[in-house]
C-alpha positions as CSV (number, residue, x, y, z in Angstrom):
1,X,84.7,72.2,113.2
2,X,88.0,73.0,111.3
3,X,89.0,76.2,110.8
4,X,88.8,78.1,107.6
5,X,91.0,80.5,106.3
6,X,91.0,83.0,103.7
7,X,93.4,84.2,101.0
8,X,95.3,80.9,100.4
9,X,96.6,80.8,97.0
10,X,99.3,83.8,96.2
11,X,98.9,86.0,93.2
12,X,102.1,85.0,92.2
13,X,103.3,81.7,93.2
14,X,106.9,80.4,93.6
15,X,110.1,81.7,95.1
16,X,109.2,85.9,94.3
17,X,110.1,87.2,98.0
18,X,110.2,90.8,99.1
19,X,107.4,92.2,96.9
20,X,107.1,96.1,96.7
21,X,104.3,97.6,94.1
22,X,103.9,100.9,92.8
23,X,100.8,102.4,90.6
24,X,101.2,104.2,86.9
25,X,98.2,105.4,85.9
26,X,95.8,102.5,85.1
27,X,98.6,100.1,85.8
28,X,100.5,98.4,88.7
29,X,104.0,97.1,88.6
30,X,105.5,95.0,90.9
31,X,109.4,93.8,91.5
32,X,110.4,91.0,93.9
33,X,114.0,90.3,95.8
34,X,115.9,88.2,94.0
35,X,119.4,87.2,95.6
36,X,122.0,85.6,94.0
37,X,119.9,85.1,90.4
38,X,120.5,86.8,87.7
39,X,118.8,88.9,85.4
40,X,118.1,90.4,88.7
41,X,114.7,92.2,90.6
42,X,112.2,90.5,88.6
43,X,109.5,93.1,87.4
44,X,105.5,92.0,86.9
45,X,102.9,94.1,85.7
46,X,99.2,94.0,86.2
47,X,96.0,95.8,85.7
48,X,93.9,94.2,88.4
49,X,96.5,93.4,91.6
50,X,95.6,89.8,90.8
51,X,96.7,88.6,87.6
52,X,100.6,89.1,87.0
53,X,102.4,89.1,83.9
54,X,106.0,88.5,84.5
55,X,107.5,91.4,81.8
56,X,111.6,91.4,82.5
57,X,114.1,92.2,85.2
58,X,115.9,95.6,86.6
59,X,119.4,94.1,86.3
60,X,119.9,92.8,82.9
61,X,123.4,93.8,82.4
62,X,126.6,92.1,85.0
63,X,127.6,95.7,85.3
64,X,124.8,97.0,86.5
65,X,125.4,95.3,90.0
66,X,127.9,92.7,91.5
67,X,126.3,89.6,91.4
68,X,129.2,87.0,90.3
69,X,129.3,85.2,93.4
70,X,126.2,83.2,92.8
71,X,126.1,82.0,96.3
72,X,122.6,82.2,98.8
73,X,121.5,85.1,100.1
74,X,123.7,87.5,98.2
75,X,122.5,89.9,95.6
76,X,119.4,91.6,95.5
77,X,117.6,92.3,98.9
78,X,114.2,94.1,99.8
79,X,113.6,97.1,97.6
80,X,111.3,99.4,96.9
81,X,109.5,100.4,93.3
82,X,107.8,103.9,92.6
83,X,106.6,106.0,89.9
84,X,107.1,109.5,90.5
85,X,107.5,112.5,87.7
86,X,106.8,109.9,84.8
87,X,109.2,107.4,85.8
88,X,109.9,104.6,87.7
89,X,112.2,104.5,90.6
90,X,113.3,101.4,91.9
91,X,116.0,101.4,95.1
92,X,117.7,98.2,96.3
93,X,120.2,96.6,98.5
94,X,122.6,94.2,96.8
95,X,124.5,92.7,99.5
96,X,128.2,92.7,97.9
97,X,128.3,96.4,98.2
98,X,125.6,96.9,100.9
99,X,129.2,98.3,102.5
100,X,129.3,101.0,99.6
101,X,125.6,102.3,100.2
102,X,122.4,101.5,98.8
103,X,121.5,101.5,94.4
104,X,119.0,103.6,92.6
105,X,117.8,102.7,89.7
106,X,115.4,104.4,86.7
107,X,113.4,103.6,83.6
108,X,110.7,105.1,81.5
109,X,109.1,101.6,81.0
110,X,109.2,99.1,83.6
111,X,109.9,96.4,81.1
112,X,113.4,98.3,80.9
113,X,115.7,98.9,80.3
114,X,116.8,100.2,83.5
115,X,119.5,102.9,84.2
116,X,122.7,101.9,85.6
117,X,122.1,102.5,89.4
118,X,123.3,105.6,91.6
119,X,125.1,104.7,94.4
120,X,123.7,106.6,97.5
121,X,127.2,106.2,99.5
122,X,127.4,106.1,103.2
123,X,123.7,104.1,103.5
124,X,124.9,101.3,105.0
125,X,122.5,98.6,106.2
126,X,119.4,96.9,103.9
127,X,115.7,97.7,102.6
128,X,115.9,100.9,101.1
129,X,112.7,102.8,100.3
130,X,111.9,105.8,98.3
131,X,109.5,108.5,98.7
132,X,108.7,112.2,98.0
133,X,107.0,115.2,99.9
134,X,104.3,117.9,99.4
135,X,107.8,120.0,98.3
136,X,109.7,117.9,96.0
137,X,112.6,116.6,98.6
138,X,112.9,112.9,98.0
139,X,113.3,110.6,100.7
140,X,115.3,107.6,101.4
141,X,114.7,105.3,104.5
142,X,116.3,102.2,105.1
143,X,117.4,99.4,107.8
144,X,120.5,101.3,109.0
145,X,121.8,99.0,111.9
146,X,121.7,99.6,114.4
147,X,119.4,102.7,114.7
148,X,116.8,100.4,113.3
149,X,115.0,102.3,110.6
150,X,116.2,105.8,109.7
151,X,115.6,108.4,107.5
152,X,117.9,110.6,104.7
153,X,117.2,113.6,102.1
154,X,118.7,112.7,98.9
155,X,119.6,114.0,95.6
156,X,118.0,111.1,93.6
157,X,119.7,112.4,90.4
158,X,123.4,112.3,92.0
159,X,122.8,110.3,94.9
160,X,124.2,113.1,96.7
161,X,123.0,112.7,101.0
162,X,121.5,116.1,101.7
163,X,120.8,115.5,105.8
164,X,121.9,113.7,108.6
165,X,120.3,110.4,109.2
166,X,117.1,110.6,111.5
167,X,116.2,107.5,113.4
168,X,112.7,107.2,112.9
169,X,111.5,104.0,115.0
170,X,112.8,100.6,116.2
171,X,108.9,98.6,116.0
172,X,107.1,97.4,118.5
173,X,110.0,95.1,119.8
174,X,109.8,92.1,117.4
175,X,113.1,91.0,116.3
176,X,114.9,92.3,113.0
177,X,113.0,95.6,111.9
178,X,113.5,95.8,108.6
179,X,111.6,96.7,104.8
180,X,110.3,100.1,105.7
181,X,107.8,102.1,103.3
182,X,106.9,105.6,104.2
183,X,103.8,106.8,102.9
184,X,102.2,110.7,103.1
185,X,98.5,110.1,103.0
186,X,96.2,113.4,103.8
187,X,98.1,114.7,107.2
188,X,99.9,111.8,108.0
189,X,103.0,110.1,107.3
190,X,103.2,106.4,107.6
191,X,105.7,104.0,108.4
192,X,104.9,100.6,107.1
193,X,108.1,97.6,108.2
194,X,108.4,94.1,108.7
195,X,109.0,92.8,112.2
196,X,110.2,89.1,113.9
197,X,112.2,87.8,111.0
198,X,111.5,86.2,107.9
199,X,110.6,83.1,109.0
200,X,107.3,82.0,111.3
201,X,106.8,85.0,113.4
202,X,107.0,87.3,110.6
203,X,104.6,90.4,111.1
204,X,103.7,93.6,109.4
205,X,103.4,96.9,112.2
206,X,102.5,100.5,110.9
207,X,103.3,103.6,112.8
208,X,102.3,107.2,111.9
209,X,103.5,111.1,112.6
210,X,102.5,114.3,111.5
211,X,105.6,115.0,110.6
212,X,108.6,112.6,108.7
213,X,111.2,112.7,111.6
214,X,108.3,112.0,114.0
215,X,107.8,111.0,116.7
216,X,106.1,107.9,115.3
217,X,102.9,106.5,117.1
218,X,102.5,102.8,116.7
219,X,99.1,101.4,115.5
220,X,97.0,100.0,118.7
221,X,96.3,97.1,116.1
222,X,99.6,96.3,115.5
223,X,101.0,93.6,114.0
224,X,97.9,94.8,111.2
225,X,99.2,91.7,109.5
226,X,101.0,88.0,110.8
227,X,100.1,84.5,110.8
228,X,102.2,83.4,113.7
229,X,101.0,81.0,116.0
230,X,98.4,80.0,114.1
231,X,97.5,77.1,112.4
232,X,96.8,79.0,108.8
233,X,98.1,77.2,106.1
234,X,100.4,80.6,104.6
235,X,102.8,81.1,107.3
236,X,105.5,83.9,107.4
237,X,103.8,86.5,106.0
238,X,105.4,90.2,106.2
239,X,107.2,92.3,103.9
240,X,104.3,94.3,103.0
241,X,104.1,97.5,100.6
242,X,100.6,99.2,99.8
243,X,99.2,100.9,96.9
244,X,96.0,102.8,95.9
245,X,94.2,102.0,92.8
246,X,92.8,104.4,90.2
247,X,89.2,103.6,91.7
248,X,90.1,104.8,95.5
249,X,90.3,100.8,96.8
250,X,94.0,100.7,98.4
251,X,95.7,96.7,98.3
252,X,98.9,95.7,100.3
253,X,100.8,93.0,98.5
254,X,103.2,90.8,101.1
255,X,105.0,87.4,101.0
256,X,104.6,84.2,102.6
257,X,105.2,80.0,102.6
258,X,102.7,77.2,102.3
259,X,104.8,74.8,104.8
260,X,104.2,71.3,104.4
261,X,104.7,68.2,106.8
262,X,104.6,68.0,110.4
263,X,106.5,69.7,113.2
264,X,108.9,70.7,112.0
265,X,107.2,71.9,108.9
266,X,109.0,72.4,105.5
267,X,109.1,74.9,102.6
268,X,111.1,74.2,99.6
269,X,110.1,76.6,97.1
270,X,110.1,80.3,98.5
271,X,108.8,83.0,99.8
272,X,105.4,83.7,97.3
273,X,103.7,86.9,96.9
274,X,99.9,87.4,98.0
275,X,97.6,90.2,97.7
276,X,95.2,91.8,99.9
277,X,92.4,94.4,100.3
278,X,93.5,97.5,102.3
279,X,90.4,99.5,104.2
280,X,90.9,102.1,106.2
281,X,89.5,103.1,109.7
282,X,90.0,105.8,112.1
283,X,92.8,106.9,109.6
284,X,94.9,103.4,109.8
285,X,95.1,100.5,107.2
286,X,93.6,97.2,107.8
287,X,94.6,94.4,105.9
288,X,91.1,92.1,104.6
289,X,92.3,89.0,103.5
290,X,89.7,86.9,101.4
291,X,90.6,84.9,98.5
292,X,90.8,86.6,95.5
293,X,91.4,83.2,92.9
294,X,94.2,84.7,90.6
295,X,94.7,82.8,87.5
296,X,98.0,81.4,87.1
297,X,99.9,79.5,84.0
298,X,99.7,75.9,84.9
299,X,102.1,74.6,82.3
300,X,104.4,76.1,80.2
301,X,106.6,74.3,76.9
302,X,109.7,76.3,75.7
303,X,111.5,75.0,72.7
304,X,114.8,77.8,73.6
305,X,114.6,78.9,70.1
306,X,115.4,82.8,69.9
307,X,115.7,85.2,73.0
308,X,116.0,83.4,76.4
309,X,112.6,83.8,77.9
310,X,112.4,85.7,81.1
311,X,111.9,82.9,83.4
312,X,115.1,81.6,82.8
313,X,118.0,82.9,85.8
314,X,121.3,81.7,87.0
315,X,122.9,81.7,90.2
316,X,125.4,84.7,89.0
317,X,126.0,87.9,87.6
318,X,126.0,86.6,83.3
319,X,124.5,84.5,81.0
320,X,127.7,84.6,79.0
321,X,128.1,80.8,77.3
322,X,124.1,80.4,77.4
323,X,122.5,80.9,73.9
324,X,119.2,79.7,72.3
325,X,120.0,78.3,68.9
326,X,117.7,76.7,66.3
327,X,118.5,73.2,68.1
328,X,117.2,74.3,71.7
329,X,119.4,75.9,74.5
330,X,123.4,75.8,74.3
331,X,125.8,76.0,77.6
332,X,129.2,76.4,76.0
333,X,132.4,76.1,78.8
334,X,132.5,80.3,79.3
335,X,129.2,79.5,81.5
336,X,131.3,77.9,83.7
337,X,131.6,73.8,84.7
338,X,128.5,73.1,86.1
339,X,126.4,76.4,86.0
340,X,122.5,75.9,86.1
341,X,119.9,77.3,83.9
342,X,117.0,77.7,86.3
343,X,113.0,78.4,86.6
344,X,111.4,79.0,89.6
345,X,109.0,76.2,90.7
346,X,105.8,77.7,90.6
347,X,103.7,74.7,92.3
348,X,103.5,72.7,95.3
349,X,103.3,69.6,92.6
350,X,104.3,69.3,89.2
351,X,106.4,67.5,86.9
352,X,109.1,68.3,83.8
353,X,109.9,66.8,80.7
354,X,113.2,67.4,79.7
355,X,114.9,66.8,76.2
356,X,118.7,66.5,76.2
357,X,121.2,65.8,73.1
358,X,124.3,64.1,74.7
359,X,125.6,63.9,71.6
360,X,127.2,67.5,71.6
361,X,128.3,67.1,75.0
362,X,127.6,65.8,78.7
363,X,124.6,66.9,80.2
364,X,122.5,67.3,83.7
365,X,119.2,68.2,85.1
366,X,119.0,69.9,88.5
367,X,116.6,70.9,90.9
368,X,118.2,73.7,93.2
369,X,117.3,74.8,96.4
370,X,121.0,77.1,96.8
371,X,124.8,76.6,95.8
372,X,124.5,74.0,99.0
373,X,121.2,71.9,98.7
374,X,120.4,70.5,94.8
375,X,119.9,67.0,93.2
376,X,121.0,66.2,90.3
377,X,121.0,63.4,87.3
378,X,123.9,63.7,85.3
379,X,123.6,62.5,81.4
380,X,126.4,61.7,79.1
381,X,126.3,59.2,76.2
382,X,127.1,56.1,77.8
383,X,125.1,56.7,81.4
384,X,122.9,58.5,83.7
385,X,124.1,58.9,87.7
């Protein structure tokens, strides 16, 4: 008989990579990587951990972080979102000044807007996560290469670096360990990263210590979470973060890809977040995957009259020369020759309708994979390439 698999469909489908989740009262919020696109760190909101509403971004404003090179995998990088004190926290890698150290960022409503970020300086490396203890100290552990994932006392109001780094633990010897989350829950802390790359052997491993700088035991059910060598149809999984719900029930939201074709198999539009249920036993998380049937927007029709609806990115740090008017959507030159106005694909098939008016100007349609890999048709008043 053919095997069966659970929890197929993501929660929120398309390219939304990296997700990390945090809980405010009744309320979860969720922000996802997003590279080179800008607004930037796309920010969902929920009241179930199933169905997302997609509210805004953290980087709405080009001087909030350097993303003007609009080239792949740049920008925004694994990140991590908490509400602590009565307001949200949300710490990020942008690559062009991963050199500089690592951004922190703050808002009273997740919808924004969002501070302009503190720079913790000196934090070189990727995946910053944020966390506080029974005292008040805040936390900051991240990928610091080559110590693998390491730890830091902060001053999350100055960014100031109160302690020497601690290396905290290298995995269980899967390449590239990476997106750390440390978690104190009753007399443990836990130390949640992604393992074997982003790609098919992607894994999720936990370890735990009594206290932050360790030692760190590794879970004897590690990875608690991968779909490698397996013939599931969501492949790379990983990048998880966990959260408990105001009912007691705990969930880990991760990413993965529904390849298609043979070997070798294909993804073209991203790394999609899924949800699943987190139990614990003998005091470590297991990951239940089942299908949980969100409800997702299968169509959508958008006339670009008014604000620019939140979908809408581009590969770049401003949406200067882009402007809804009463006659639909306006790219003037300031955009820049050739600079798309983009929605992620949110399904394996689908189809777009497009209405262009060539006589104000040449035109094109593009579907984008990067600043590399896009097709194109090309419209001005006397032909179409």
């Amino acid at each position: 008989m053919p095997a069966t698999h659970a929890n197929t469909l993501p929660v929120i489908p398309g390219f939304w990579s990296d997700p990390t989740v945090c809980r405010a009262g009744d309320e979860f919020v969720l922000v996802n990587s997003s590279f080179e696109y800008f607004p930037g760190a796309p920010v969902h909101r929920s009241a179930d951990m199933v169905s997302w509403e997609h509210i805004g971004h953290v980087i709405t404003r080009p001087d909030q972080a350097d993303l003007a090179s609009g080239m792949a995998s740049t920008g925004i990088y694994g990140s991590t979102v908490r509400h602590h004190d009565g307001r949200f926290w949300f710490i990020t890698t942008n690559l062009m000044q991963a050199g500089q150290g690592q951004l922190l960022f703050t808002a009273e409503d997740p919808a924004g807007p969002w501070s302009d970020p503190v720079l913790l300086p000196g934090l070189v490396g990727i995946d910053p996560d944020i966390c506080w203890d029974d005292e008040g100290r805040c936390h900051v552990t991240w990928c610091a290469f080559p110590n693998g994932i390491s730890r830091v006392e902060v001053d999350p109001t100055t960014g100031a670096i109160l302690s020497e780094p601690v290396p905290l633990w290298m995995g269980t010897g899967g390449r590239n360990p990476e997106g750390p989350h440390l978690y104190r829950v009753g007399d443990w802390w836990y130390l949640l990263i992604a393992e074997g790359g982003t790609h098919i052997g992607h894994m999720v491993t936990i370890a735990r210590s009594r206290d932050i700088d360790g030692p760190y035991e590794a879970s004897p059910a590690n990875p608690i979470l991968t779909h490698r060598s397996t013939d599931h149809p969501v492949q790379g999984v990983g990048h998880a973060d966990l959260v408990e719900g105001p009912d007691g029930q705990w969930w880990a939201v991760f990413h993965g890809i529904r390849p298609r074709g043979t070997n070798p198999h294909f993804h073209l539009i991203g790394r999609e977040t899924f949800v699943a249920r987190v139990e614990w036993v003998d005091e470590w998380p297991v990951i239940v995957e089942e299908d949980l049937h969100p409800v997702v927007e299968a169509s959508v029709v958008d006339e670009f009259v008014g604000v620019l609806d939140v979908r809408w990115v581009v590969p770049g740090g401003s949406l200067d020369g882009i402007r809804p008017t009463t006659d639909g959507l306006e790219l003037t030159a300031t955009a820049g020759p050739g600079l798309p106005v983009l929605t992620r694909v949110r399904h394996l098939g689908w189809s777009a309708t497009i209405e262009l008016d060539v006589s104000r100007g040449d035109a094109s349609v593009q579907l984008r994979v990067d600043d590399r890999h896009s097709y194109a048709l090309e419209v001005t008043s006397e032909r179409v390439r």
